[in-house]
C-alpha positions as CSV (number, residue, x, y, z in Angstrom):
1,X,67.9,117.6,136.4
2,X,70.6,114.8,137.2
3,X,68.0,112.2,137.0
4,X,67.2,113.6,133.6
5,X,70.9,113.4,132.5
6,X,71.2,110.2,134.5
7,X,68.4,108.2,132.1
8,X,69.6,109.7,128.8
9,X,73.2,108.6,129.5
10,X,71.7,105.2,130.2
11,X,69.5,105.9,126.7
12,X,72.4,106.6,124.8
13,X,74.5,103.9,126.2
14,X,72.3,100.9,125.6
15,X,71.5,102.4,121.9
16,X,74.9,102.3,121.2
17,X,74.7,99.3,122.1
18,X,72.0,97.6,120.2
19,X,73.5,99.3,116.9
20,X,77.0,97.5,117.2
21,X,75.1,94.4,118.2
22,X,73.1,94.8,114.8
23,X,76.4,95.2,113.2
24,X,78.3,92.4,114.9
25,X,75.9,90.2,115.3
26,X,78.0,87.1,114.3
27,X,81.0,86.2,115.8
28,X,84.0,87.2,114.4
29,X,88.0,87.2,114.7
30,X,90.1,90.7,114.1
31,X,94.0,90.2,113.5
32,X,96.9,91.8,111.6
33,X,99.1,90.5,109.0
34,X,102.6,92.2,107.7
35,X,104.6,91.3,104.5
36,X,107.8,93.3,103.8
37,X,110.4,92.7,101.0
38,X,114.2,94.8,100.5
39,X,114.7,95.9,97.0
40,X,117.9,97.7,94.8
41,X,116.9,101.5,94.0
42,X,117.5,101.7,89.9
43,X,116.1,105.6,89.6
44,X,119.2,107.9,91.8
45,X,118.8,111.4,91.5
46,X,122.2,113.4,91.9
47,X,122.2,116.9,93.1
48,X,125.1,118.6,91.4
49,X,125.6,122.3,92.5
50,X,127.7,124.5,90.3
51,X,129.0,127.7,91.7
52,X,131.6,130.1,90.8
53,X,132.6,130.7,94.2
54,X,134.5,127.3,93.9
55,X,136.8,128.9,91.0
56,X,137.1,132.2,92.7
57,X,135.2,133.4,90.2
58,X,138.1,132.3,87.2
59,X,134.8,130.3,85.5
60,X,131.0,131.5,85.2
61,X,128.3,128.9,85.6
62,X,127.5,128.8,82.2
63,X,131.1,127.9,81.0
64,X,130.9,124.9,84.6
65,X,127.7,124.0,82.7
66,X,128.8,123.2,79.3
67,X,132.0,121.0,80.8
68,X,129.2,119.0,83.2
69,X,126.7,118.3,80.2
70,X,130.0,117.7,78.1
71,X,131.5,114.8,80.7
72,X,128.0,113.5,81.5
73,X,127.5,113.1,77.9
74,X,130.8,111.1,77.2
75,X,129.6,108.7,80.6
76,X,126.9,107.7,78.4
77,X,124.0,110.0,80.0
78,X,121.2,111.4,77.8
79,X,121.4,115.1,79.3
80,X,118.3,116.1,77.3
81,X,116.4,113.7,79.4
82,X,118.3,112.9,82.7
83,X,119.5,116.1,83.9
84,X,117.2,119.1,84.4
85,X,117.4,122.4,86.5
86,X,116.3,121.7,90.2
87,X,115.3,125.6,90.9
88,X,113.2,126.6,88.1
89,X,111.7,129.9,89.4
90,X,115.1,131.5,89.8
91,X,117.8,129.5,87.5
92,X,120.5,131.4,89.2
93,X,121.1,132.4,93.2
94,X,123.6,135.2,93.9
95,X,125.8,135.0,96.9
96,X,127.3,138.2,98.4
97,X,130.7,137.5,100.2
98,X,132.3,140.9,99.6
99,X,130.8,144.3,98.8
100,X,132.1,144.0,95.1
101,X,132.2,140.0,95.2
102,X,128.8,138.4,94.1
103,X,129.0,134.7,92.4
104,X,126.5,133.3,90.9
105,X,125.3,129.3,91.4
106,X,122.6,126.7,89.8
107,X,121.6,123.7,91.2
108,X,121.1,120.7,88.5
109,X,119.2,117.0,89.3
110,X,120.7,114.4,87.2
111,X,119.0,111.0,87.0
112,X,121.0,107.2,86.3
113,X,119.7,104.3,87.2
114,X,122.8,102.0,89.2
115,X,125.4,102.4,91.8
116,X,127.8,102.0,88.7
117,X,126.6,105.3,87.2
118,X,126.6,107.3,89.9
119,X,129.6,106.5,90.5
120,X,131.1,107.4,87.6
121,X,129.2,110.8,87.5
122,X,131.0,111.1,91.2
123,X,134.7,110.6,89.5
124,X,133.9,112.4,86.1
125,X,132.4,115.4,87.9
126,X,135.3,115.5,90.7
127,X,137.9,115.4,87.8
128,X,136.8,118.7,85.9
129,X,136.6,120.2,89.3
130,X,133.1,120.0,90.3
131,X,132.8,118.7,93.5
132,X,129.5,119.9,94.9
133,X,128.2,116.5,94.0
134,X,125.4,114.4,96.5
135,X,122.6,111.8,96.5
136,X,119.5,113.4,96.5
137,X,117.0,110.4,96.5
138,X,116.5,106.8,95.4
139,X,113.8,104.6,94.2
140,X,112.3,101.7,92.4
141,X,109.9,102.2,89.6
142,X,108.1,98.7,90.4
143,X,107.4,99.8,94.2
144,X,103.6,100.0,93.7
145,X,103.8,96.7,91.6
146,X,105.7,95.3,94.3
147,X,103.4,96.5,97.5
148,X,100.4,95.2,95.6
149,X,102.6,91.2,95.9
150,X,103.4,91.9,99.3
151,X,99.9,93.0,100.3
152,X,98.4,89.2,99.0
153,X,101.2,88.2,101.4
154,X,100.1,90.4,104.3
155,X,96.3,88.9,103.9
156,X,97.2,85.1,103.7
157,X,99.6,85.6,106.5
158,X,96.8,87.6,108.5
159,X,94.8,84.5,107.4
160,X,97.3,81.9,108.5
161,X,96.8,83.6,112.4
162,X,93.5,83.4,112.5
163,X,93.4,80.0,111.8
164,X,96.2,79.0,114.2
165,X,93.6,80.6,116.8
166,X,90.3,79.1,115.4
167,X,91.5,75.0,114.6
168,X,92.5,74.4,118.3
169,X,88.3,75.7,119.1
170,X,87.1,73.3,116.3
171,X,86.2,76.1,114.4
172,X,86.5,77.4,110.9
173,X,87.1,80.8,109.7
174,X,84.7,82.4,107.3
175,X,84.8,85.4,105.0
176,X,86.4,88.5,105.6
177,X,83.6,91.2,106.6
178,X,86.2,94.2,106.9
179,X,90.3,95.0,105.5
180,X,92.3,98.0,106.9
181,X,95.6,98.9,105.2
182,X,98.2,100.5,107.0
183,X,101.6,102.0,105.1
184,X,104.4,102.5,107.2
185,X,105.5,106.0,107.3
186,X,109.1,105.0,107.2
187,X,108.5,103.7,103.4
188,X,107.7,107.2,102.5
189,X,110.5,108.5,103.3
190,X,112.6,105.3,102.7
191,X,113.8,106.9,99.5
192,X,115.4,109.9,101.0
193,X,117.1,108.4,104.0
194,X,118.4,105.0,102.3
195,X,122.0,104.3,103.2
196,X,124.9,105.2,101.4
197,X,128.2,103.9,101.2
198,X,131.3,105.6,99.4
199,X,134.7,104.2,99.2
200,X,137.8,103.6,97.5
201,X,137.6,100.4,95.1
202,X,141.3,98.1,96.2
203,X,142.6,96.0,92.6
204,X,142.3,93.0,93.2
205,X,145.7,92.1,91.9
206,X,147.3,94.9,93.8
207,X,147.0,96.3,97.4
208,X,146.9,100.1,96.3
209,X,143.6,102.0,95.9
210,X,142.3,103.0,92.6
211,X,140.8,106.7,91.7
212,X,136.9,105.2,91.4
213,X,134.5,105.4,94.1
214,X,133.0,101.8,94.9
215,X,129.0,103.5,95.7
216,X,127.0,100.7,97.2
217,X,122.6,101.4,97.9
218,X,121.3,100.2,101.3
219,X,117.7,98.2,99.8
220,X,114.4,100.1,99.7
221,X,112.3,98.4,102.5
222,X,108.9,98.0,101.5
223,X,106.6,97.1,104.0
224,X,103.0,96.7,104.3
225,X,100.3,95.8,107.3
226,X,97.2,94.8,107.0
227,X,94.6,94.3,109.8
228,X,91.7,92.0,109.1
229,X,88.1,90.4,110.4
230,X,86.9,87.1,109.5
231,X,83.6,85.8,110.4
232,X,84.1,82.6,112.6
233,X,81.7,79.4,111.7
């Protein structure tokens, strides 16, 4: 029975084998190129919460509501097509403090498309007393444009290597017989995790610290990897 075993291991093994061999059968060189570019986010989603807890309860949501589309509108925002209702399945979510105390709060996504704007809805927002204001997530509308440039990169970079290996053997590299595309995770998530920085704009004529919020983007890094076989001649 081990003999038996034995022999079709040894079977199996050596057709293996022959199969890559008929596969592979001419010489070839595997390596991996990488192109990466940093670029500004222009679509920012804001999360603006609007609760009546904030007011004690002195303003419903629906009055907070009217003043926020009101001072979005007079920013210059098109609230019929930039701001929208982040929970549609329940508009509204009741919190319970007190027995007899229940407030009521919805959640709102508005959409600009520069650091400018945002921070404006940031000021405009924090003067009618809404202040449950955040970055929700950034992007770039040409990022699949843009990884489709950087993945030509990624190839003639791969190709560049392989060549630096192949001259000094006086040989040539060939076609390529098989690509493999790798994303990197960390672009996926790239627009959620970007850095933000918030601070106080100084005058430039003056030392003292004006009432608008200087928000600066960290850049979307797009990165792709490629890993590639040429034939060798």
């Amino acid at each position: 029975m081990k003999n038996l075993l034995f022999t079709l291991l040894i079977f199996i093994t050596i057709n293996a084998f022959s199969q890559n061999k008929t596969i592979n059968d001419k010489p070839f060189i595997e390596v991996s190129g990488q192109a990466d570019t940093l670029v500004l986010p222009n679509k920012i989603w804001i999360n603006v919460l609007l609760t009546e807890k904030d007011t004690k309860g002195k303003k419903s949501v629906e009055d907070l509501e009217k003043e926020m589309l009101l001072k979005l509108h007079e920013i210059g925002i098109n609230t019929e097509k930039n701001v929208s209702v982040n929970d549609m399945s329940s508009n509204y979510k009741f919190y319970l403090l007190k027995q007899n105390d229940i407030f009521k709060s919805k959640s709102y996504s508005v959409l600009v498309a520069d650091a400018q704007t945002a921070s404006k809805v940031f000021l405009g927002l924090e003067k009618i007393g809404i202040s449950n204001v955040q970055i929700e997530k950034v992007e770039n509308d040409q990022q699949k444009n843009i990884r489709l440039l950087i993945n030509e990169k990624a190839i003639l970079r791969a190709k560049q290597i392989a060549e630096s290996f192949s001259k000094p053997l006086n040989q040539k590299i060939g076609n390529a017989i098989q690509i493999n595309n790798f994303e990197d995770i960390s672009n996926q998530l790239a627009g959620n995790i970007a850095g933000i920085a918030i601070r106080a704009k100084r005058s430039s004529y003056a030392e003292s610290v004006t009432d608008e919020p200087n928000i600066e983007f960290e850049k979307i890094k797009i990165v792709t990897s490629v890993q590639v076989r040429f034939l060798l001649e």
